[in-house]
VEXDO-177027 format. One record per atom (N, C-alpha, C): residue in one letter; x, y, z. Coordinates in pm, whole numbers, padded with zeros to 5 digits, always signed. Example, Ala and Ser with C-alpha at 12.3 -4.5 7.8 and 13.67 -1.06 7.14 Angstrom:
BEGIN
a+01319-00569+00780
a+01230-00450+00780
a+01320-00330+00780
s+01285-00225+00708
s+01367-00106+00714
s+01290+00003+00787
***
This chain:
BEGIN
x-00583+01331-01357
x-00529+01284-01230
x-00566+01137-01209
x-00473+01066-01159
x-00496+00921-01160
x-00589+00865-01027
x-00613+00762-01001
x-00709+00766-00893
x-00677+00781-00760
x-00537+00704-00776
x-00489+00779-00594
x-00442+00854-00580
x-00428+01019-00727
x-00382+01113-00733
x-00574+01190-00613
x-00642+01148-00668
x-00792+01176-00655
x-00817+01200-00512
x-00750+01012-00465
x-00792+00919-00303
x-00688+01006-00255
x-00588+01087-00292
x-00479+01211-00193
x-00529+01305-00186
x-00585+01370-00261
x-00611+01520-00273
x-00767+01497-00240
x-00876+01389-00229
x-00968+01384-00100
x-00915+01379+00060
x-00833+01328+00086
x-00778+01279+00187
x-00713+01448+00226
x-00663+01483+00180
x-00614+01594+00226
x-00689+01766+00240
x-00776+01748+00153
x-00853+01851+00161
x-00978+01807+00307
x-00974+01654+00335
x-01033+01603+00453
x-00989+01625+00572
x-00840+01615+00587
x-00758+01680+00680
x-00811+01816+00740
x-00743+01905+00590
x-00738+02049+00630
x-00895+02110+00707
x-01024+02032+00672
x-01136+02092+00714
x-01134+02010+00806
x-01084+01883+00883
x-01143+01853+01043
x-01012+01967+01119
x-00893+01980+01092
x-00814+02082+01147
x-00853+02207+01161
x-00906+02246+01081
x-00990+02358+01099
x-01130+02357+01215
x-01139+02217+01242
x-01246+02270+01373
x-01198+02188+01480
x-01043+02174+01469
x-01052+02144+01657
x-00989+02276+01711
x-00992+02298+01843
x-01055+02418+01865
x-00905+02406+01934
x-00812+02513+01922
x-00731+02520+01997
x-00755+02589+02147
x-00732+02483+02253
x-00735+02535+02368
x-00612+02535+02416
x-00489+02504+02352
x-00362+02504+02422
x-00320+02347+02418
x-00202+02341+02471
x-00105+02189+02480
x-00221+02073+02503
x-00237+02022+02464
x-00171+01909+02311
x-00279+01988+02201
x-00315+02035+02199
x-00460+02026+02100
x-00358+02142+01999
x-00267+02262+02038
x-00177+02359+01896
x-00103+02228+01870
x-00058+02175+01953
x+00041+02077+01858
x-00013+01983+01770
x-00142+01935+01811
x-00229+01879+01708
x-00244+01920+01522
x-00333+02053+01602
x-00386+02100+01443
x-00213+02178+01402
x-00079+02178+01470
x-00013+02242+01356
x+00027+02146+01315
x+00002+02012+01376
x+00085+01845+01295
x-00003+01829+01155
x-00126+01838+01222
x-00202+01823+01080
x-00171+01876+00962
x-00181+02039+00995
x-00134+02094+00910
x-00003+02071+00800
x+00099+02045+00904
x+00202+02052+00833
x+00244+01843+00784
x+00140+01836+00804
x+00097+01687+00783
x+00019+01710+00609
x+00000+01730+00607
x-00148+01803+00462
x-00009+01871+00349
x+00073+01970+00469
x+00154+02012+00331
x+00262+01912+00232
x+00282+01797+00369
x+00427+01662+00340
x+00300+01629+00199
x+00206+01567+00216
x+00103+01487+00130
x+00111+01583-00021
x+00101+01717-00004
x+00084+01816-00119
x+00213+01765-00212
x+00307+01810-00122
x+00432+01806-00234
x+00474+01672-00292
x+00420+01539-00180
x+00423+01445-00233
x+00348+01404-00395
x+00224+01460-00350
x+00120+01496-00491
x+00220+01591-00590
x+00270+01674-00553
x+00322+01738-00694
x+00480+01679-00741
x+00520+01580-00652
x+00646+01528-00744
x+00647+01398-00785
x+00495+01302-00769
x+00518+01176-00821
x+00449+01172-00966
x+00410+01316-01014
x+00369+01301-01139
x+00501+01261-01256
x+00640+01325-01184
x+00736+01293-01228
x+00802+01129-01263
x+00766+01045-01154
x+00807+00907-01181
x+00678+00824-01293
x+00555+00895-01316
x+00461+00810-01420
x+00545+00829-01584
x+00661+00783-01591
x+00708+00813-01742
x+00778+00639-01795
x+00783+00655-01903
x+00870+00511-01940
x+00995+00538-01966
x+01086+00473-01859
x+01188+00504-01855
x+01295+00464-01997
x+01308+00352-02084
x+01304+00319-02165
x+01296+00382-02295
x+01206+00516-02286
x+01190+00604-02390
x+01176+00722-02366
x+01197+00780-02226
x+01214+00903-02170
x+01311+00938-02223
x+01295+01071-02214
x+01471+01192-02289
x+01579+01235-02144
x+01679+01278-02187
x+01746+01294-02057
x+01701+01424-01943
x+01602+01468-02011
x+01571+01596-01900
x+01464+01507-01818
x+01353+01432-01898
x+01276+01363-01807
x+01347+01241-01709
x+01480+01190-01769
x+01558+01126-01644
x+01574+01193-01539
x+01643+01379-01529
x+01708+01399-01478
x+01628+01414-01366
x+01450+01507-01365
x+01333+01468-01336
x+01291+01374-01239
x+01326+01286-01330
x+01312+01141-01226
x+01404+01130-01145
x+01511+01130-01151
x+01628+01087-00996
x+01599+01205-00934
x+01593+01374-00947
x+01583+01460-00893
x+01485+01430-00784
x+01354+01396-00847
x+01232+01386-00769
x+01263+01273-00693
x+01265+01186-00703
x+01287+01054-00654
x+01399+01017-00489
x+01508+01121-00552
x+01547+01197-00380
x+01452+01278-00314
x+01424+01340-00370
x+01321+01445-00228
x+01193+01355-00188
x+01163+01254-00276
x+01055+01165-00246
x+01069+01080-00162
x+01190+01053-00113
x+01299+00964-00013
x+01271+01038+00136
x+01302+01189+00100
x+01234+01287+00268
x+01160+01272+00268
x+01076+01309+00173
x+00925+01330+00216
x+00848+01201+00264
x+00904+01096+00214
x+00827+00979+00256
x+00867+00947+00388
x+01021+00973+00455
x+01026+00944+00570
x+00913+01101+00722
x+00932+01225+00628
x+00847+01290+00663
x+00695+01224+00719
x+00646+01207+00636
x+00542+01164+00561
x+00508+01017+00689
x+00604+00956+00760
x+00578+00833+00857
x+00566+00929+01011
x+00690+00981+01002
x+00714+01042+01141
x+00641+01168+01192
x+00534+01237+01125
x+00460+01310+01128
x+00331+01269+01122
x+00323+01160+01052
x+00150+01051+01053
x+00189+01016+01202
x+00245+00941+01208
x+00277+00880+01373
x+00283+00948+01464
x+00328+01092+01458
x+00347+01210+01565
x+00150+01242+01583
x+00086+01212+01495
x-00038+01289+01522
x-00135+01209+01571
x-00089+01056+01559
x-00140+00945+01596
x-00089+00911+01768
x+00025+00979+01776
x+00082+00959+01940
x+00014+01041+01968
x-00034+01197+01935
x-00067+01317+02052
x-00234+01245+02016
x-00324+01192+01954
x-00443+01169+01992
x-00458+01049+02029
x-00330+00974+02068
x-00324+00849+02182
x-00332+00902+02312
x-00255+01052+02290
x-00264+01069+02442
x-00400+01146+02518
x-00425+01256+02381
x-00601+01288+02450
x-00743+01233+02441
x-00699+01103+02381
x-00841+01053+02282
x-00843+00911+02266
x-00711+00897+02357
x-00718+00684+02388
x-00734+00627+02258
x-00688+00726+02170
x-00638+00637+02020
x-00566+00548+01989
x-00505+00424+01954
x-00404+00341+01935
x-00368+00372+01794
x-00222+00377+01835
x-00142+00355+01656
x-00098+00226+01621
x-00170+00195+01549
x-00130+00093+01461
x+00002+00023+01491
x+00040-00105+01485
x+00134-00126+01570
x+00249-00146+01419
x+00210-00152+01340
x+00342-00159+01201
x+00332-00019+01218
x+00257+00061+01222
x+00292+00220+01181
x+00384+00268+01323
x+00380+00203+01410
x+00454+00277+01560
x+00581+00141+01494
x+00587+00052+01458
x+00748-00061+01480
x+00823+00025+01354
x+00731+00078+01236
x+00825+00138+01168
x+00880+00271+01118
x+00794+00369+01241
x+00864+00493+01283
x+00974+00456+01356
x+00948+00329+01478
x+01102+00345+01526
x+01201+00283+01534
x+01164+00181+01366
x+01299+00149+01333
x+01340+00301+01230
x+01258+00386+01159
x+01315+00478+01120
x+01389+00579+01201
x+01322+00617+01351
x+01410+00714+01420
x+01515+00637+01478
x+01548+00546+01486
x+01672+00435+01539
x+01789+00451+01445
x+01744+00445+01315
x+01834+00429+01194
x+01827+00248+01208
x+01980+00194+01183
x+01980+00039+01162
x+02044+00003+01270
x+02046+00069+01401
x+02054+00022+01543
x+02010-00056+01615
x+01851-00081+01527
x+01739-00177+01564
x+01768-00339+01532
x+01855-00310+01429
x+01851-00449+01326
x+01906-00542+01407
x+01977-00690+01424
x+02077-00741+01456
x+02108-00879+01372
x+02170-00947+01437
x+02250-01019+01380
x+02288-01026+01228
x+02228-01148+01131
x+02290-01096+01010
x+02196-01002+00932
x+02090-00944+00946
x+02053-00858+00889
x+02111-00730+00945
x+02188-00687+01064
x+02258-00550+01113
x+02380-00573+00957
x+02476-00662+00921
x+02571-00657+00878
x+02512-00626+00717
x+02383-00677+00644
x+02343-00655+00526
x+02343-00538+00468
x+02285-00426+00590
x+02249-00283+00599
x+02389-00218+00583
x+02332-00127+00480
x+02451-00027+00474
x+02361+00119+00431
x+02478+00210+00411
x+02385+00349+00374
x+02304+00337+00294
x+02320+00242+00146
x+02276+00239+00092
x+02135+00188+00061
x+02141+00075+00184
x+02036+00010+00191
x+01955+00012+00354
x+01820-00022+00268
x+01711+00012+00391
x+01620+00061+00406
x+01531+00070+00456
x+01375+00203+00430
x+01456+00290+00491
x+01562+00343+00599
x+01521+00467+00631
x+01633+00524+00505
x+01665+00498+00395
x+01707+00558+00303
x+01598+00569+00167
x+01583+00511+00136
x+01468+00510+00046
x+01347+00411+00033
x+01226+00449+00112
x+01108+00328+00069
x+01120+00284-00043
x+01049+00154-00094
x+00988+00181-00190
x+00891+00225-00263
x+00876+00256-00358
x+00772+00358-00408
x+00704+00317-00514
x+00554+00340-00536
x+00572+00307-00691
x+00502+00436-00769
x+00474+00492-00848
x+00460+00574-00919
x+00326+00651-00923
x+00217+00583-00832
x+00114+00607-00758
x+00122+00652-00661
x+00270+00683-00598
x+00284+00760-00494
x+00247+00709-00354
x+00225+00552-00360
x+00195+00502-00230
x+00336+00424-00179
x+00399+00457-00076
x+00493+00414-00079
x+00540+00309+00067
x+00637+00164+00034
x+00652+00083+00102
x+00735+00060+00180
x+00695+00104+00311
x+00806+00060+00369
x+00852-00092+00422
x+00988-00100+00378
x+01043-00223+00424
x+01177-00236+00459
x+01185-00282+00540
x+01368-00307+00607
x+01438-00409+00529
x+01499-00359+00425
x+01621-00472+00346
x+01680-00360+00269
x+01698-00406+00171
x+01659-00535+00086
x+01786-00642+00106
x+01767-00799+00079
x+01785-00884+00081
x+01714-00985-00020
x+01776-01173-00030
x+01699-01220-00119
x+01562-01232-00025
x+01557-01256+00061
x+01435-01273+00171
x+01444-01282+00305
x+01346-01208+00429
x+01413-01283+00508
x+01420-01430+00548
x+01365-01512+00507
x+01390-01650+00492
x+01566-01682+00468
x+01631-01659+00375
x+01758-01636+00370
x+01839-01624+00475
x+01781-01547+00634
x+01900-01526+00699
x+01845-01532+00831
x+01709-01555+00844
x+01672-01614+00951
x+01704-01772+01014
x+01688-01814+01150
x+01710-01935+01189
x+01576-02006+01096
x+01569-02143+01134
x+01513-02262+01090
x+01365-02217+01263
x+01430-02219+01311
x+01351-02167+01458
x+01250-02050+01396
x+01312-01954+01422
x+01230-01817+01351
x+01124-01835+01217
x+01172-01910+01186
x+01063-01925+01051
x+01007-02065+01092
x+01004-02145+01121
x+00909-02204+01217
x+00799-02154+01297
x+00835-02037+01375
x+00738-01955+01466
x+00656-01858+01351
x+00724-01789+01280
x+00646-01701+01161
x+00536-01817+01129
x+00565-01896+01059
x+00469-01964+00974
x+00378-02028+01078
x+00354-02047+01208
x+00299-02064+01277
x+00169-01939+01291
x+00240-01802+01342
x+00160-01706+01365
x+00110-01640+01245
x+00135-01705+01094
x+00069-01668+01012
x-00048-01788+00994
x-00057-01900+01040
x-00164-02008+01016
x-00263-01965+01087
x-00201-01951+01238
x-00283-01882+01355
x-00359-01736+01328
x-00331-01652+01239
x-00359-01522+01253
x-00471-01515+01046
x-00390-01594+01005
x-00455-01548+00843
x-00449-01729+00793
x-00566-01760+00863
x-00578-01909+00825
x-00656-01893+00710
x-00700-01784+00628
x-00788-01830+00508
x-00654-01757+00372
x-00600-01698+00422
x-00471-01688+00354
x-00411-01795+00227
x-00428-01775+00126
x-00317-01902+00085
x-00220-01930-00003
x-00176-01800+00012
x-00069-01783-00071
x+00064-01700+00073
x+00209-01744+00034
x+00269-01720+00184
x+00382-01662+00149
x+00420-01582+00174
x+00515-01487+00081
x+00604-01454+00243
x+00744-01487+00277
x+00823-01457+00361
x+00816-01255+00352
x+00818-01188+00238
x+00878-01064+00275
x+00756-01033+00319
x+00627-01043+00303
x+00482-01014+00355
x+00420-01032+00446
x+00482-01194+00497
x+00417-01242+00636
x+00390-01184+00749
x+00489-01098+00766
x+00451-01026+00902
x+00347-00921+00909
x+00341-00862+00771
x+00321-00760+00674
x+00149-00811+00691
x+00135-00925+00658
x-00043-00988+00671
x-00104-01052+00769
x-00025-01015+00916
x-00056-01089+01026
x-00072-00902+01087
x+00003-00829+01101
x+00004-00753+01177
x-00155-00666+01077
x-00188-00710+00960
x-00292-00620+00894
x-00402-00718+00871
x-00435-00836+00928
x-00557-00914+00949
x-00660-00844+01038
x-00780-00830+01050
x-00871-00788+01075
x-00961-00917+01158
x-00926-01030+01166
x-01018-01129+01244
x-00943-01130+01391
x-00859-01149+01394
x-00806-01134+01563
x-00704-01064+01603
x-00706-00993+01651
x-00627-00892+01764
x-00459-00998+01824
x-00405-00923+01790
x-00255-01020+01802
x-00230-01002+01896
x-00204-01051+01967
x-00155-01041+02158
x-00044-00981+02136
x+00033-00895+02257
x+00139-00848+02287
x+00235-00943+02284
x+00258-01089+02313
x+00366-01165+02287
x+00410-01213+02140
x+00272-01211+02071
x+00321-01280+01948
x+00372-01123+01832
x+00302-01010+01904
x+00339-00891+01843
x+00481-00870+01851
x+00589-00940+01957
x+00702-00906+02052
x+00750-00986+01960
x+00727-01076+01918
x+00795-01183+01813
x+00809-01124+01694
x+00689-01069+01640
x+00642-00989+01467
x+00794-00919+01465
x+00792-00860+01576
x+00876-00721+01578
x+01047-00776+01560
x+01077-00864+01620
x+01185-00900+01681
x+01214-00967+01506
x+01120-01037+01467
x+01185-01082+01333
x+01196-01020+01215
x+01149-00911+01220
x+01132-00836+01129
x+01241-00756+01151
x+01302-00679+01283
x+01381-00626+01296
x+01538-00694+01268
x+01536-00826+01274
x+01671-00931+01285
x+01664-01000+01138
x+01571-01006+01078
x+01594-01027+00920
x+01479-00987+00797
x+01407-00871+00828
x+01379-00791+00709
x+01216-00818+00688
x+01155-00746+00590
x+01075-00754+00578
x+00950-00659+00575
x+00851-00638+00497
x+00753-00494+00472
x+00715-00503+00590
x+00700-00376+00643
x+00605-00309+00777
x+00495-00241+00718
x+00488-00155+00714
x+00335-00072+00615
x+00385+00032+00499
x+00264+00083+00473
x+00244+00164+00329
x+00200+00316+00387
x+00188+00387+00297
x+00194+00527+00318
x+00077+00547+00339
x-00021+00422+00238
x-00129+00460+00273
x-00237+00393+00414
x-00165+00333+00437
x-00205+00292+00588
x-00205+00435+00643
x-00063+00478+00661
x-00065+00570+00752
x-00173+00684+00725
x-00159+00713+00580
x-00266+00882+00566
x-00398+00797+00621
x-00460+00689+00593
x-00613+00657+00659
x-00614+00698+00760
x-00496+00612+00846
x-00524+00599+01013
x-00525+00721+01073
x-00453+00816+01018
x-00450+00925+01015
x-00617+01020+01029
x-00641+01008+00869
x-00796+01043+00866
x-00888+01036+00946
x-00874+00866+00965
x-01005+00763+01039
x-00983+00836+01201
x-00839+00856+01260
x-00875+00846+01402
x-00887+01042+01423
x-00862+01151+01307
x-00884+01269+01322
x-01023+01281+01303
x-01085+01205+01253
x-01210+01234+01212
x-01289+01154+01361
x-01243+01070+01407
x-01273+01022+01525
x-01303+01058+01660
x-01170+01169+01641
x-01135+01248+01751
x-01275+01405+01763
x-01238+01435+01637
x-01335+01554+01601
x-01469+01490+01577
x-01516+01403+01601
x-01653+01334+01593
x-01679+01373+01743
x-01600+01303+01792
x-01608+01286+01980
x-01604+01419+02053
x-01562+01514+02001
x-01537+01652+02074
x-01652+01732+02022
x-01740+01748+01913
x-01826+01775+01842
x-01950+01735+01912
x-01950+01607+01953
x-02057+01572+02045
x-02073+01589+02155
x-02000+01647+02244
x-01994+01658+02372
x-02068+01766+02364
***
């Protein structure tokens, strides 16, 4: 098993035993431990179908192709599973346990429950079925998978001269030891800096450009941590009382 075959199947067997001791007393707390639960099973099957994409495609036979695209659709649900169920368990212990969700993990559940309603100007017209996270993240074969709203050559490409003016601003401001500056990431390393807390206006901006011309929001594995970190948080705090 590879190592973030390892960092899943800790993570999830971590789950299933703090679910097992919050104590159901009724609304919110069943809807809790059955999110978890059925939170633990999205992660399982994820574990048993990305053993399928570790092959070289190049010298694979056609059954291990077939394998691969087979898996590679259901890896498409499960990964949108896999957001809207991390986020569902992260809203109900916002609401009993003054938890915050992550603000890329809440902008990109709901550009996923939106569909490309969210998008506008020329990034609404780029989007098609074909394209987009809420059709297929990207993925890589480690099973951690990326979400991002495009694809496109960048959003640099189709943003104003304005808009990317302000980005590169709130990335100097937010990740000044940064130094390497990557347009599809920027927002991507401002909203996941750890030295200052992004105000609600410049967050209102993150969002707005990301939604109007593209760009990574988070990883799968953001979500299973935050997940972990604030269940284990929650069941720390109720344990002690």
């Amino acid at each position: 098993m590879t190592e973030n075959g390892t960092l899943l199947s800790d993570q999830i067997a971590r789950l299933i035993d703090l679910g097992t001791k919050i104590k159901d007393t009724g609304l919110p707390e069943t809807a809790l431990i059955d999110s978890i639960f059925e939170f633990t099973y999205i992660l399982k099957r994820i574990q048993e179908l990305t053993p399928a994409l570790q092959i070289d495609i190049t010298t694979a036979n056609q059954g291990q192709l077939n394998l691969y695209s087979r898996s590679t659709k259901v890896l498409r649900f499960y990964s949108q599973c896999l957001l809207i169920w991390g986020c569902r368990i992260l809203d109900i212990l916002g609401e009993i346990a003054d938890i915050k969700v992550p603000p890329a993990i809440k902008l990109a559940r709901n550009i996923l429950a939106a569909h490309y309603g969210t998008a506008d100007g020329k990034l609404k017209s780029n989007l098609t079925k074909e394209k987009g996270f809420t059709v297929g993240p990207q993925f890589s074969p480690s099973g951690n998978f990326k979400y991002v709203i495009g694809p496109l050559g960048s959003p640099a490409s189709i943003a104003s001269p304005l808009e990317l003016d302000r980005i590169e601003e709130l990335f100097k401001k937010y990740c000044p030891e940064e130094t390497g500056f990557n347009w599809w990431f920027a927002c991507h390393k401002v909203l996941h800096q750890s030295t200052r807390e992004v105000t609600q206006a410049d967050l209102k901006e993150i969002e707005g450009f990301i939604r109007n011309n593209g760009g990574m929001i988070t990883d799968s594995q953001e979500i299973i941590e935050s997940v972990v970190q604030s269940t284990e948080k929650y069941v720390e705090s109720v344990i002690g009382k």
